[in-house]
PQR file of N, CA, C, O and H, with PARSE charges and radii, in Angstrom:
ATOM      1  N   UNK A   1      67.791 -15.414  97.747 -0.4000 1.5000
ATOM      2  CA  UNK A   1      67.138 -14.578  96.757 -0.0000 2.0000
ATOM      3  C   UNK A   1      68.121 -14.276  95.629  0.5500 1.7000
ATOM      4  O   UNK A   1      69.277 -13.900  95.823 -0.5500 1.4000
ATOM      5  N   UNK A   2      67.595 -14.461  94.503 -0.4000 1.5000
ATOM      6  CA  UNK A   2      68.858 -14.185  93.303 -0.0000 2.0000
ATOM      7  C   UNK A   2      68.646 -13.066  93.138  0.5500 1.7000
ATOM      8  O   UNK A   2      67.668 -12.439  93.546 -0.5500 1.4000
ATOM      9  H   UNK A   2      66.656 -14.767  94.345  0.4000 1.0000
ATOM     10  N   UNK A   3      69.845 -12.544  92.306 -0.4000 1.5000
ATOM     11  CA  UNK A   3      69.687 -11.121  92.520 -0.0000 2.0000
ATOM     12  C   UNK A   3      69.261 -10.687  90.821  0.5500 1.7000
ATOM     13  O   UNK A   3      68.851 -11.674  90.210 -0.5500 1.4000
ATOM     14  H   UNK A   3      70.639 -13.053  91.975  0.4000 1.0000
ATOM     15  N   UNK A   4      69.285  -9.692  90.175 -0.4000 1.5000
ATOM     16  CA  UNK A   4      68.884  -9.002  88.568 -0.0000 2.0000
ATOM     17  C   UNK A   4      69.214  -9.944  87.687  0.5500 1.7000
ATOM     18  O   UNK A   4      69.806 -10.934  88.119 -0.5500 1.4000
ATOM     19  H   UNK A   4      69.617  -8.890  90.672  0.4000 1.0000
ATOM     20  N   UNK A   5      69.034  -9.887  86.854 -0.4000 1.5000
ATOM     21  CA  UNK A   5      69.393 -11.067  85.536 -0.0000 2.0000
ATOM     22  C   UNK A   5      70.538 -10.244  84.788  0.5500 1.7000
ATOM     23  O   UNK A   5      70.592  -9.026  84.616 -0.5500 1.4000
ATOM     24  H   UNK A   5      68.554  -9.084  86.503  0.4000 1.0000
ATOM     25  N   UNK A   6      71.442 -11.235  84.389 -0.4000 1.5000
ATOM     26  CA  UNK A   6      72.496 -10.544  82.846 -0.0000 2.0000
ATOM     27  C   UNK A   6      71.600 -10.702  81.890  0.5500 1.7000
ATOM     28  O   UNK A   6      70.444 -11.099  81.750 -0.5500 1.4000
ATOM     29  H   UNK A   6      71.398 -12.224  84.529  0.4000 1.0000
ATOM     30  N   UNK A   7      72.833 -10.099  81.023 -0.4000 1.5000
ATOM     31  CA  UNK A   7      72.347 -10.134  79.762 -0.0000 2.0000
ATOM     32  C   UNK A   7      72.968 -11.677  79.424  0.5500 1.7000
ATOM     33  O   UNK A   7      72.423 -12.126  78.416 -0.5500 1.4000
ATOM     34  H   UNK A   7      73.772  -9.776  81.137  0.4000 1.0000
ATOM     35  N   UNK A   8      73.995 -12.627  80.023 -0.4000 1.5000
ATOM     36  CA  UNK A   8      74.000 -13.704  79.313 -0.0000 2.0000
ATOM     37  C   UNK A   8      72.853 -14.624  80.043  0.5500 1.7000
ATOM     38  O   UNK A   8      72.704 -15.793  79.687 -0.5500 1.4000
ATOM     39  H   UNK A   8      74.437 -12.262  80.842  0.4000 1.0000
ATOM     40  N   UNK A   9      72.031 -14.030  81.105 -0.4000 1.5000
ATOM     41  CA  UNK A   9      70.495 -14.787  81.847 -0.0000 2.0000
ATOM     42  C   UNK A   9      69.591 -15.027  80.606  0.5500 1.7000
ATOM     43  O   UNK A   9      69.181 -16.058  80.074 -0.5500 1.4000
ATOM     44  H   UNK A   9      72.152 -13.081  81.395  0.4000 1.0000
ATOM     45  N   UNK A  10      69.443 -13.838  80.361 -0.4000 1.5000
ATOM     46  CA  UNK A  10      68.665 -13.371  78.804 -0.0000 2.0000
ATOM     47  C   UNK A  10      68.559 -14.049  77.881  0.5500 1.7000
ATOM     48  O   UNK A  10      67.640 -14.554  77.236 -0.5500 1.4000
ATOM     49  H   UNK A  10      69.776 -13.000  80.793  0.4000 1.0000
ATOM     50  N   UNK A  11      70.063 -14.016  77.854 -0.4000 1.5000
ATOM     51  CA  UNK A  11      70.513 -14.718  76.299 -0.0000 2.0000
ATOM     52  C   UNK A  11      70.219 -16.161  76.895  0.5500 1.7000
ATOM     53  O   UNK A  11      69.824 -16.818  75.932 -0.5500 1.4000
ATOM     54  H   UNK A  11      70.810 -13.606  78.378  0.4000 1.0000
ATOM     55  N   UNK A  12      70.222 -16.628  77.553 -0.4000 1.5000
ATOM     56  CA  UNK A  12      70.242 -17.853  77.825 -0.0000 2.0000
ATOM     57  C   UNK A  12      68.041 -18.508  77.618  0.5500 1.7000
ATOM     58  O   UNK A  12      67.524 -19.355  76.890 -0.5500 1.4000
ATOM     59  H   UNK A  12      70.543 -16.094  78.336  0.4000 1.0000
ATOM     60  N   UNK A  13      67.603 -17.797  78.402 -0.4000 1.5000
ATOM     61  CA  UNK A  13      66.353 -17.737  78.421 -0.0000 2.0000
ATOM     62  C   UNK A  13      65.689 -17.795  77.066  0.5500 1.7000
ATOM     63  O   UNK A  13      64.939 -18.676  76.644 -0.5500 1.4000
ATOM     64  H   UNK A  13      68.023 -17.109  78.993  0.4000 1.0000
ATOM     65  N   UNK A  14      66.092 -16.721  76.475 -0.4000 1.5000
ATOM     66  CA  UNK A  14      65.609 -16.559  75.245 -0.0000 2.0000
ATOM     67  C   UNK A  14      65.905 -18.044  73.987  0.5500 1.7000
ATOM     68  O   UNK A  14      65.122 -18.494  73.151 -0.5500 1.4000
ATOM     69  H   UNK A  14      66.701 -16.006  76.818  0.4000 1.0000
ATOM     70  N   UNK A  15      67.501 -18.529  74.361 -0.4000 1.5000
ATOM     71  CA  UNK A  15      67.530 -19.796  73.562 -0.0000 2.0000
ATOM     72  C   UNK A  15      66.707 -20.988  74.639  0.5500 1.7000
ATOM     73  O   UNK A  15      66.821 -22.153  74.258 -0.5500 1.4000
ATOM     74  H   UNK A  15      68.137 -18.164  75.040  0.4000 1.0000
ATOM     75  N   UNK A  16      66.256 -20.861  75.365 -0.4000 1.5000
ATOM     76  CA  UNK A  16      65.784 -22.170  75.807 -0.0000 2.0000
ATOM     77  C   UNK A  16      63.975 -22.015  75.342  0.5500 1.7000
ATOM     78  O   UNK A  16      63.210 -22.972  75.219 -0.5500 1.4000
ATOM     79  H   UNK A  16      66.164 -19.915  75.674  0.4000 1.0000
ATOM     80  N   UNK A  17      63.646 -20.661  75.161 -0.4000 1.5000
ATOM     81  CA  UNK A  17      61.964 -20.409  74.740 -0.0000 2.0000
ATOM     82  C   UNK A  17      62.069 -20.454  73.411  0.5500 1.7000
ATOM     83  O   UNK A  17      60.977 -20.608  72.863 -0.5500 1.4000
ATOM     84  H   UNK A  17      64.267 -19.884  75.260  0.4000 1.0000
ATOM     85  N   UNK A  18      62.911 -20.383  72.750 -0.4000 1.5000
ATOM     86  CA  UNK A  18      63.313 -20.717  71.244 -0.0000 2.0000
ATOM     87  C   UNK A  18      63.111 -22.096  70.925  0.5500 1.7000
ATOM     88  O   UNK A  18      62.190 -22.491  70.211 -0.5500 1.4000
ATOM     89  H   UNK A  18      63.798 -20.257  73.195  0.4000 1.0000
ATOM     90  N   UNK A  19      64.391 -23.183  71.713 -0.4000 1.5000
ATOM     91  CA  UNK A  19      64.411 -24.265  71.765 -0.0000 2.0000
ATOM     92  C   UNK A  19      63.175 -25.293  72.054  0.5500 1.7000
ATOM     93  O   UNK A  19      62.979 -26.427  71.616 -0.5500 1.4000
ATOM     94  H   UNK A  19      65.140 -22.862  72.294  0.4000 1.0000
ATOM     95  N   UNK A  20      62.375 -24.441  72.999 -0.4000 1.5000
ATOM     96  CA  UNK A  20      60.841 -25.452  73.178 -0.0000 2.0000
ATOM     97  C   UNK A  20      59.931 -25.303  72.212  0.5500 1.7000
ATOM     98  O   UNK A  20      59.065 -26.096  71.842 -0.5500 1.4000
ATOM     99  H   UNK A  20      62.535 -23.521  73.355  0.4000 1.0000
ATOM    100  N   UNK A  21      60.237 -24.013  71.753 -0.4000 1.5000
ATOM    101  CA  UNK A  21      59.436 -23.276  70.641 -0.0000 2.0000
ATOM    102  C   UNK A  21      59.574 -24.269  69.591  0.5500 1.7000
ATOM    103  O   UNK A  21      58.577 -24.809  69.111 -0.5500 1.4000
ATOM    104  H   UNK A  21      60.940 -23.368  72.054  0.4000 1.0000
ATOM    105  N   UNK A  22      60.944 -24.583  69.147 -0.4000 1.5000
ATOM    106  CA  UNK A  22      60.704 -25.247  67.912 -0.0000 2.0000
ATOM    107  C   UNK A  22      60.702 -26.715  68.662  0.5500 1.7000
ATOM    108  O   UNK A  22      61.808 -27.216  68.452 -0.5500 1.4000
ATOM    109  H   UNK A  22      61.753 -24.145  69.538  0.4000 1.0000
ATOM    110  N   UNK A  23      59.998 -27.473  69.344 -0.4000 1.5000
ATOM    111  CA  UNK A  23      59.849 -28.369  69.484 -0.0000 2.0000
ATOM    112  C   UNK A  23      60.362 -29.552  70.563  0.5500 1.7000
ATOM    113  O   UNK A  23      59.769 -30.588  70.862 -0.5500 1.4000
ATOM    114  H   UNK A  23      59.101 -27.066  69.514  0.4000 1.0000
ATOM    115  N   UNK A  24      61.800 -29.004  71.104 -0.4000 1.5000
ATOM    116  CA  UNK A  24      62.499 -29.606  72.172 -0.0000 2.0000
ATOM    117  C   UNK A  24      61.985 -30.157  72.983  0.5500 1.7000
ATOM    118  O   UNK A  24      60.838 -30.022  72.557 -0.5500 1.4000
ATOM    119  H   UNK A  24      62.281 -28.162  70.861  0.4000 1.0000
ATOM    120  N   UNK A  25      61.875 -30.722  73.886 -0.4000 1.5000
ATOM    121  CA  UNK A  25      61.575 -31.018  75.261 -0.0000 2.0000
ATOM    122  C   UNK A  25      62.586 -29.832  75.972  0.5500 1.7000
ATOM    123  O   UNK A  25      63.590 -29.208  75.632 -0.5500 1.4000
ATOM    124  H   UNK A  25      62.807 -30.832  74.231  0.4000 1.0000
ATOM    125  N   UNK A  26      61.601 -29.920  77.296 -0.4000 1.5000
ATOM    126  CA  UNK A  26      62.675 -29.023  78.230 -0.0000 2.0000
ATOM    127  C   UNK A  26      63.548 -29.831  78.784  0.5500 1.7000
ATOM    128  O   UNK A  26      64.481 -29.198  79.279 -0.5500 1.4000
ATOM    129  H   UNK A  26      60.785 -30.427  77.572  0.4000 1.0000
ATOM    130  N   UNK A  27      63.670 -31.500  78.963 -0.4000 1.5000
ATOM    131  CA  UNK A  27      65.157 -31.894  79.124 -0.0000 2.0000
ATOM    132  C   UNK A  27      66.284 -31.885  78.202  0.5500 1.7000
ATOM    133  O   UNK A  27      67.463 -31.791  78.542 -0.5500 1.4000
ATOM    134  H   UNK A  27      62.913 -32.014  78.562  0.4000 1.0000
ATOM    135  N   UNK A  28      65.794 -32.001  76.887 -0.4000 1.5000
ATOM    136  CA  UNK A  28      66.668 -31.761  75.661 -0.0000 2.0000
ATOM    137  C   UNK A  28      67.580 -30.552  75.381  0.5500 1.7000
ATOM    138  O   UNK A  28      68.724 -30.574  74.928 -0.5500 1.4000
ATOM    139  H   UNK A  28      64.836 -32.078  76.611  0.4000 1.0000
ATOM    140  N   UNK A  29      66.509 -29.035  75.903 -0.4000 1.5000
ATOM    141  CA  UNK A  29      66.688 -27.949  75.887 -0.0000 2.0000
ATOM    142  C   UNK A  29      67.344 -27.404  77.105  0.5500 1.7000
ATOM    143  O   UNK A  29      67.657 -26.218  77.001 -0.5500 1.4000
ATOM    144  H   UNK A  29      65.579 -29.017  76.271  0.4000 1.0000
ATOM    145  N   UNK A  30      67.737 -28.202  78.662 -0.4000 1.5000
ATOM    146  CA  UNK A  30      68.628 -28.473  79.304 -0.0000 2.0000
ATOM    147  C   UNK A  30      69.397 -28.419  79.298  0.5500 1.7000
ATOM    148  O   UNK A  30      70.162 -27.521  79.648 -0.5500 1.4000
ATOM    149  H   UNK A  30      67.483 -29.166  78.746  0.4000 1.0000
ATOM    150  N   UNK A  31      69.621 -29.890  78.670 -0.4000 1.5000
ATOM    151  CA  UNK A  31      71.112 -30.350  78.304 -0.0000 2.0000
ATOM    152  C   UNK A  31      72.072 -29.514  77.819  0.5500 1.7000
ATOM    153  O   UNK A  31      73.253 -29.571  78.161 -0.5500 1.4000
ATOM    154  H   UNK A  31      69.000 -30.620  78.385  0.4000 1.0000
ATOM    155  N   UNK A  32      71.776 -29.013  77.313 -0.4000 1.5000
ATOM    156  CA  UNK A  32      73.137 -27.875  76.969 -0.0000 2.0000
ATOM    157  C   UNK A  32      73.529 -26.735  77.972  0.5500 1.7000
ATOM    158  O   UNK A  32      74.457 -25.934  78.086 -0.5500 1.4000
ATOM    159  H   UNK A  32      70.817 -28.967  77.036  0.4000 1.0000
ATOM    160  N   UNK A  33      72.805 -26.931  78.394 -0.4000 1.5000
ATOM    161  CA  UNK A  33      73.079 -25.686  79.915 -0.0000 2.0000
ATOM    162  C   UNK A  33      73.973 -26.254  80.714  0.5500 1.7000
ATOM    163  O   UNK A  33      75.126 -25.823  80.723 -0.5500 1.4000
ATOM    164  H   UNK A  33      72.051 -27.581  78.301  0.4000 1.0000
ATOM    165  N   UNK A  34      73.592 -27.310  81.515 -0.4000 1.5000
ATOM    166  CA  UNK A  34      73.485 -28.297  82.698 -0.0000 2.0000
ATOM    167  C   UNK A  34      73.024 -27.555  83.462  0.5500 1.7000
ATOM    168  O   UNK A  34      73.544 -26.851  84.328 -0.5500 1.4000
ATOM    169  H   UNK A  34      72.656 -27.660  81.508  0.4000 1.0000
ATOM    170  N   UNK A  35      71.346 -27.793  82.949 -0.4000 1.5000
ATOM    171  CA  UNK A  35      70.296 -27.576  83.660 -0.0000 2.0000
ATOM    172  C   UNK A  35      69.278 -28.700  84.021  0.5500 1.7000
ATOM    173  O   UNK A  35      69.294 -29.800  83.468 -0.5500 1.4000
ATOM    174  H   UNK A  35      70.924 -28.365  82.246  0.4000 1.0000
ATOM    175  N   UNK A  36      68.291 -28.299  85.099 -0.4000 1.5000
ATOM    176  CA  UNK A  36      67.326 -29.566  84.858 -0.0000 2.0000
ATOM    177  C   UNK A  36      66.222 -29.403  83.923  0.5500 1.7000
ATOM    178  O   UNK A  36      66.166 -28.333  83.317 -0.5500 1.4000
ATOM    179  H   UNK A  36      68.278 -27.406  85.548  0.4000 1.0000
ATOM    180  N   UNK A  37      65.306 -30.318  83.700 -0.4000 1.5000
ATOM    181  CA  UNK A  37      64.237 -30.103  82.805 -0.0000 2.0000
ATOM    182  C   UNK A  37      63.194 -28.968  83.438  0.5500 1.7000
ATOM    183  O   UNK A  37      62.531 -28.048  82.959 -0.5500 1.4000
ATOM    184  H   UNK A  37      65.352 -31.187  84.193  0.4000 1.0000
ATOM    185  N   UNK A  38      63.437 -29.625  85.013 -0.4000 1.5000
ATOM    186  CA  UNK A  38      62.293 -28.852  85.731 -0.0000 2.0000
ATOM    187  C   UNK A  38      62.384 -27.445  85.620  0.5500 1.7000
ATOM    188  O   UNK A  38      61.423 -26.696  85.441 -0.5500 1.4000
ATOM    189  H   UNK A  38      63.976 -30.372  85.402  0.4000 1.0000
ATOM    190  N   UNK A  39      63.797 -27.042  85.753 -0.4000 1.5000
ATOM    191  CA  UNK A  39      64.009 -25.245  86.119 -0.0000 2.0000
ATOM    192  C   UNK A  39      63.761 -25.211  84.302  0.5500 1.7000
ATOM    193  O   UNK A  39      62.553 -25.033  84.147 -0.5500 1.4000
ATOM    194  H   UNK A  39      64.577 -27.650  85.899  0.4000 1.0000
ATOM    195  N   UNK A  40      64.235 -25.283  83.355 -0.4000 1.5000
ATOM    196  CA  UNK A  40      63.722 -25.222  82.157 -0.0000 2.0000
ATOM    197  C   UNK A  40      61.802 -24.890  82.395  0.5500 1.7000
ATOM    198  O   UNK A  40      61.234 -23.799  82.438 -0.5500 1.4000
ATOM    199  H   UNK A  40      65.216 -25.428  83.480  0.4000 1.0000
ATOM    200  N   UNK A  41      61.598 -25.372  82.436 -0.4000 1.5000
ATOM    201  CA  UNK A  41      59.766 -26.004  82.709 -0.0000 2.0000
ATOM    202  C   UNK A  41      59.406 -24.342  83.169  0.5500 1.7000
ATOM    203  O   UNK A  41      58.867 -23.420  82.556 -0.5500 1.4000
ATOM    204  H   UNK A  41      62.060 -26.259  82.401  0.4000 1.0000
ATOM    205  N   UNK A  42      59.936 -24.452  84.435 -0.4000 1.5000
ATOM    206  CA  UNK A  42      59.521 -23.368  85.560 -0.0000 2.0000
ATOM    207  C   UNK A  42      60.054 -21.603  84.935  0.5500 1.7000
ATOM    208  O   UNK A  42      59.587 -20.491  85.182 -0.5500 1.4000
ATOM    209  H   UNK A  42      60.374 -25.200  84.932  0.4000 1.0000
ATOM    210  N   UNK A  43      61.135 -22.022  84.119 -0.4000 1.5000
ATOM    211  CA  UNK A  43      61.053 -20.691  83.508 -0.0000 2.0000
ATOM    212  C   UNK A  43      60.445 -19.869  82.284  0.5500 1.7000
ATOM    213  O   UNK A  43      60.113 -18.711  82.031 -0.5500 1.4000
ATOM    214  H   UNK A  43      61.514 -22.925  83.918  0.4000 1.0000
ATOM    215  N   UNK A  44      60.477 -20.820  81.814 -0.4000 1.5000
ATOM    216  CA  UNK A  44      59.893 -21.251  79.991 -0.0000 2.0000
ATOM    217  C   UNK A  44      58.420 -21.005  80.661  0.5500 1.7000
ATOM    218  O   UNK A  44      58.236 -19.839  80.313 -0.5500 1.4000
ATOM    219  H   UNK A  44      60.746 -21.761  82.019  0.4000 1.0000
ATOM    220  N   UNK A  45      57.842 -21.190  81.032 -0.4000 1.5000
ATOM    221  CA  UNK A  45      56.142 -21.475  82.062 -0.0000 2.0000
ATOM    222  C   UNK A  45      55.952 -20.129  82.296  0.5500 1.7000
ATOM    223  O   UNK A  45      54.982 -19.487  81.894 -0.5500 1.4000
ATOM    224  H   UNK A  45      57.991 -22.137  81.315  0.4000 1.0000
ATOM    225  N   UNK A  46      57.175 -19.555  83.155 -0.4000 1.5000
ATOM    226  CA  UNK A  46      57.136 -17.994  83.687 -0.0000 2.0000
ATOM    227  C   UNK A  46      56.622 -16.805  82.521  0.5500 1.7000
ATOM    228  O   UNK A  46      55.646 -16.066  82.646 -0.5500 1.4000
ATOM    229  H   UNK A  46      57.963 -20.077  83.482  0.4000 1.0000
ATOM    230  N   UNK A  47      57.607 -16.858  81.331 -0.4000 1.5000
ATOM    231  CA  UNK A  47      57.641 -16.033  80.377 -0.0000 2.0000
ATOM    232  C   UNK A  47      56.610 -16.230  79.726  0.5500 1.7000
ATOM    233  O   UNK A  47      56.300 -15.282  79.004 -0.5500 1.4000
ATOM    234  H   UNK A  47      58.400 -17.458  81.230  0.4000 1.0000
ATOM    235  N   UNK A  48      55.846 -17.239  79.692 -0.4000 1.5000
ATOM    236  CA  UNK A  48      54.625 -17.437  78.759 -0.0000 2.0000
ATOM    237  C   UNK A  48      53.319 -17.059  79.923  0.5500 1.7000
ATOM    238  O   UNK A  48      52.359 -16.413  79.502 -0.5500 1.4000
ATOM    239  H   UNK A  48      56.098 -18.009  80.278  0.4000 1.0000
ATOM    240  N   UNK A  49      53.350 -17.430  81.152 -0.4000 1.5000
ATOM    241  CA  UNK A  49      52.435 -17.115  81.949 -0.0000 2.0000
ATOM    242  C   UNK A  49      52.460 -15.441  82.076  0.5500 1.7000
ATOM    243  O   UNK A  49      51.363 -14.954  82.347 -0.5500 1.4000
ATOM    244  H   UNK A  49      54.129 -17.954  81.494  0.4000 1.0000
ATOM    245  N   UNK A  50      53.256 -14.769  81.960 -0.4000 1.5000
ATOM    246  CA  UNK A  50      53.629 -13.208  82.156 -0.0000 2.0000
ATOM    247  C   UNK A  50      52.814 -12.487  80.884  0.5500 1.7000
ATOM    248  O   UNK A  50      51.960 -11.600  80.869 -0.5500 1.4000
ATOM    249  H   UNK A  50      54.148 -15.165  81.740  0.4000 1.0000
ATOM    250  N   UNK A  51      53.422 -13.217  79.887 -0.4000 1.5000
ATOM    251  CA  UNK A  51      52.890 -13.128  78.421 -0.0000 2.0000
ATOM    252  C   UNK A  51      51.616 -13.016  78.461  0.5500 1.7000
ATOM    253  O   UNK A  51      51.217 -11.987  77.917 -0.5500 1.4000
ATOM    254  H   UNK A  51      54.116 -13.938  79.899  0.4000 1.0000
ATOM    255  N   UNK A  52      50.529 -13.915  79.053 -0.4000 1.5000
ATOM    256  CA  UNK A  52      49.557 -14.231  79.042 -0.0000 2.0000
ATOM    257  C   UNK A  52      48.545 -13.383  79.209  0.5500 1.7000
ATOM    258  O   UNK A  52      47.672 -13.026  78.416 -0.5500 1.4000
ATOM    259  H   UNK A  52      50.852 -14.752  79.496  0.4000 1.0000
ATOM    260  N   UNK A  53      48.842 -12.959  80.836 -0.4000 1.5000
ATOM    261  CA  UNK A  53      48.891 -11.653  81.494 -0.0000 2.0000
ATOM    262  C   UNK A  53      48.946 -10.184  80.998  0.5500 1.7000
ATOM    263  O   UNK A  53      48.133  -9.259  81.004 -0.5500 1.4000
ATOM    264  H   UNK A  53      49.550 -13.248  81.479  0.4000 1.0000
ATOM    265  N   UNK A  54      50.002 -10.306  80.641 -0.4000 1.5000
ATOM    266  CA  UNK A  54      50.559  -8.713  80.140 -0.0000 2.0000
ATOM    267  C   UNK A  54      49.931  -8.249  78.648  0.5500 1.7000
ATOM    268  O   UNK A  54      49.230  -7.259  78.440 -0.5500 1.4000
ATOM    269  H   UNK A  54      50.662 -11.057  80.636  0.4000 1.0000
ATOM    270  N   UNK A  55      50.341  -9.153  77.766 -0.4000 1.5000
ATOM    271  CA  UNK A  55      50.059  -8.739  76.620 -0.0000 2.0000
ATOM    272  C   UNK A  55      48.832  -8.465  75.811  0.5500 1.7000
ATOM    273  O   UNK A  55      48.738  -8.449  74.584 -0.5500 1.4000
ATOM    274  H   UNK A  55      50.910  -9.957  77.935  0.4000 1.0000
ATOM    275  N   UNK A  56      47.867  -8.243  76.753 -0.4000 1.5000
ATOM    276  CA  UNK A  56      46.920  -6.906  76.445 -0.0000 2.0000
ATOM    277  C   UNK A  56      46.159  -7.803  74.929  0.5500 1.7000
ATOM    278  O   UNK A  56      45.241  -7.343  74.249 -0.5500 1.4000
ATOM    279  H   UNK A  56      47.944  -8.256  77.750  0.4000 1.0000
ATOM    280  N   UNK A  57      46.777  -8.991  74.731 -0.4000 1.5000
ATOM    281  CA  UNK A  57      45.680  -9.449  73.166 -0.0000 2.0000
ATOM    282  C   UNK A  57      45.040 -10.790  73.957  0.5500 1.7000
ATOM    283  O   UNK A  57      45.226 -11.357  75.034 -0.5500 1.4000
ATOM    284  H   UNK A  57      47.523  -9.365  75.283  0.4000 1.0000
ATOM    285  N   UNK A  58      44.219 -10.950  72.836 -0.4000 1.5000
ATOM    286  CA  UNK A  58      43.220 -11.948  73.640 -0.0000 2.0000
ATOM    287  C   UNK A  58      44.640 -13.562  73.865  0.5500 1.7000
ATOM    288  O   UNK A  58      45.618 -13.910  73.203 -0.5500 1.4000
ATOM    289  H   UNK A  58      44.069 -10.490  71.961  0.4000 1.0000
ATOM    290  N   UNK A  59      43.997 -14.070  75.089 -0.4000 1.5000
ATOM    291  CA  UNK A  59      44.504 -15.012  75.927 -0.0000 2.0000
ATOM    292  C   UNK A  59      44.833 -16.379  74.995  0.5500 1.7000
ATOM    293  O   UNK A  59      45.908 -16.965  75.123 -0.5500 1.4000
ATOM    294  H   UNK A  59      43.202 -13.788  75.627  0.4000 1.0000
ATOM    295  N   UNK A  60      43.912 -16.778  74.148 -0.4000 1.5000
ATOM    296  CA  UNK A  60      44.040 -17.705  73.438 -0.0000 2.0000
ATOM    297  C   UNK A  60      44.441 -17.593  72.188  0.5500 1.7000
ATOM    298  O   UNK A  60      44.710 -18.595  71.526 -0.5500 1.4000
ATOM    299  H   UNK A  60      43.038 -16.302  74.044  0.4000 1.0000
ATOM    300  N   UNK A  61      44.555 -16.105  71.601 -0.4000 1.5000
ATOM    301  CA  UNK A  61      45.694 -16.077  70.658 -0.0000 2.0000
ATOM    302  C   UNK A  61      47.389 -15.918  70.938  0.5500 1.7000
ATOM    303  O   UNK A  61      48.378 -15.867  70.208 -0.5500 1.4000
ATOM    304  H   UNK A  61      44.337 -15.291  72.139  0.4000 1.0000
ATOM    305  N   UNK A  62      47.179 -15.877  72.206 -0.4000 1.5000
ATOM    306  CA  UNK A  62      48.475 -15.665  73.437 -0.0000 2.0000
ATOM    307  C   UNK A  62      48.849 -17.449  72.991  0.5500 1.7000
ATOM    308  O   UNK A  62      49.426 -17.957  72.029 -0.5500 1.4000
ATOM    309  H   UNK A  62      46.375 -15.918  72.800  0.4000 1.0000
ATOM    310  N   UNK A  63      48.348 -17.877  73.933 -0.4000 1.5000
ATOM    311  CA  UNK A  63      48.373 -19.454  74.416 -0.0000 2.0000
ATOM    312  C   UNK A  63      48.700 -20.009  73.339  0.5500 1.7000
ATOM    313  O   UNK A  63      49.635 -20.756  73.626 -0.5500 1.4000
ATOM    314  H   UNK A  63      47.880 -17.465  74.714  0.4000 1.0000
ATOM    315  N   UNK A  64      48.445 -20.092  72.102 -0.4000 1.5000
ATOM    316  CA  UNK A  64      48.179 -20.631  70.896 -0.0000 2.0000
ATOM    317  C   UNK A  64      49.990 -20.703  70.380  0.5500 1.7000
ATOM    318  O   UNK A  64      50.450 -21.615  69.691 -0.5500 1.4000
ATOM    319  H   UNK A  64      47.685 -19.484  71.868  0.4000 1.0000
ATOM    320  N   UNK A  65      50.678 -19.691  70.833 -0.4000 1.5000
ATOM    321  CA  UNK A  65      51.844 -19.291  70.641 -0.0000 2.0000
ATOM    322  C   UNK A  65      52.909 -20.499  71.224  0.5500 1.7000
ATOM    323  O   UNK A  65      53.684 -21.270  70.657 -0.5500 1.4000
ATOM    324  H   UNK A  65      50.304 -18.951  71.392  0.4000 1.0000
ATOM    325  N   UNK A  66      52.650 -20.329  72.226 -0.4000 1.5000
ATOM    326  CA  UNK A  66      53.329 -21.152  73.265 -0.0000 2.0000
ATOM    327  C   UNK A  66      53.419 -22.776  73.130  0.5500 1.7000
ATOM    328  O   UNK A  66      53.754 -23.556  74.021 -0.5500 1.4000
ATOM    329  H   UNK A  66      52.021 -19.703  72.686  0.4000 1.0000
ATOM    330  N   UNK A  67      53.080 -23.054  71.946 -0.4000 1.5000
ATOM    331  CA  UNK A  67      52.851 -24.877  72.162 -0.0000 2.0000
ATOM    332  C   UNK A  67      54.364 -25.212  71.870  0.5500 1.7000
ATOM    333  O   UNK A  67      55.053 -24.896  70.901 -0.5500 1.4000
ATOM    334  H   UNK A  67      52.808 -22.421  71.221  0.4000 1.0000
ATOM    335  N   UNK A  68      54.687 -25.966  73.024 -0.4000 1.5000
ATOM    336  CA  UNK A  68      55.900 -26.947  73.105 -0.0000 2.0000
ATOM    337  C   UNK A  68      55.586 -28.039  73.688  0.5500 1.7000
ATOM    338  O   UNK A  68      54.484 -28.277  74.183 -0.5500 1.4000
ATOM    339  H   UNK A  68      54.127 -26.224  73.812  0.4000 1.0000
ATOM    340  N   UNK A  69      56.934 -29.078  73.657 -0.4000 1.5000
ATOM    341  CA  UNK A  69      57.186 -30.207  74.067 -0.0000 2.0000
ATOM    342  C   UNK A  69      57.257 -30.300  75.043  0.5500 1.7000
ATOM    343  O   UNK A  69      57.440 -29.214  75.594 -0.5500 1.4000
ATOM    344  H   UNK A  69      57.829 -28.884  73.255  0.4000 1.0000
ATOM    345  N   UNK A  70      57.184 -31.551  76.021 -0.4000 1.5000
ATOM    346  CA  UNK A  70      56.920 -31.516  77.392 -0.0000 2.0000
ATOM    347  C   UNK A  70      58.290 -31.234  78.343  0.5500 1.7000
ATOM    348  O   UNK A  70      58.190 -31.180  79.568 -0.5500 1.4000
ATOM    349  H   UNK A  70      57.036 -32.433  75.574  0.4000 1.0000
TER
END
């Protein structure tokens, strides 16, 4: 079980939902970690699925947000 996130988790997260954001792939957006594409995928997925959820505005002006590369 991992335990709380840093703030360099954060910081890290936040440039990889950036990075798909403007277009990356999540292996591209990886690579600079030495990460895989998949855990990229699976987290990037998380924050937008939470998003989805949480943020109280309609779902498909949610979704609409989120378009990245594979």
């Amino acid at each position: 079980m991992a335990g709380p996130s840093t703030r360099a988790d954060d910081e890290r997260l936040l440039w990889l939902l950036r990075a798909r954001l403007a277009g990356r792939s999540a292996r591209a957006a990886a690579a600079g970690f030495g990460l895989t594409a998949e855990s990229v995928r699976t987290a990037t997925n998380r924050v937008r699925d939470a998003d989805l959820r949480e943020s109280g505005e309609p779902i498909d002006l949610v979704a609409g947000c989120y378009q990245w590369g594979a």
